[in-house]
C-alpha positions, 0 to 999 in steps of 0.5 A: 919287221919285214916279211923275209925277216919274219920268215927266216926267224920261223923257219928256224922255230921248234916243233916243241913250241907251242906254235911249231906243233900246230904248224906240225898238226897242219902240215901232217899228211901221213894217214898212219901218223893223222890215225892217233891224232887227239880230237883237238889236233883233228879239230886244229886240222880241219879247221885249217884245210876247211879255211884253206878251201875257202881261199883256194875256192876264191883264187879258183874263181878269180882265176877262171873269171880272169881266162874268161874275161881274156878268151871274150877279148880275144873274140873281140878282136876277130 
């Protein structure tokens, strides 16, 4: 299946589906709604933002290695 096949069946997904409700609890942003959620649902969320860190640490660092390596190149050539 190709990626934009498998991305327009789940944009149309539930949020009643065991699945579309762990995307829901990812997403959810509102601190009046984030206050009632279970031990589980805080659980699935933390455990989510803590690995969207991790790849975001690493795109940071690819990235400012990347400007760096651009900035010595351009001494170079002066």
């Amino acid at each position: 299946m190709k990626w934009s096949e498998f991305k327009a069946l789940l944009i149309g997904i539930s949020p009643e589906t065991p699945l579309g409700r762990i995307v829901s609890i990812r997403a959810e942003e509102d601190k009046e709604i984030l206050k009632y959620f279970s031990r589980e649902q805080l659980q699935i969320r933390s455990e989510w933002r803590k690995r969207q860190a991790v790849q975001r640490s690493k795109q940071d660092t690819t990235e400012a290695l990347e400007q760096l390596r651009q900035a010595f190149v351009a001494l170079a050539e002066k």
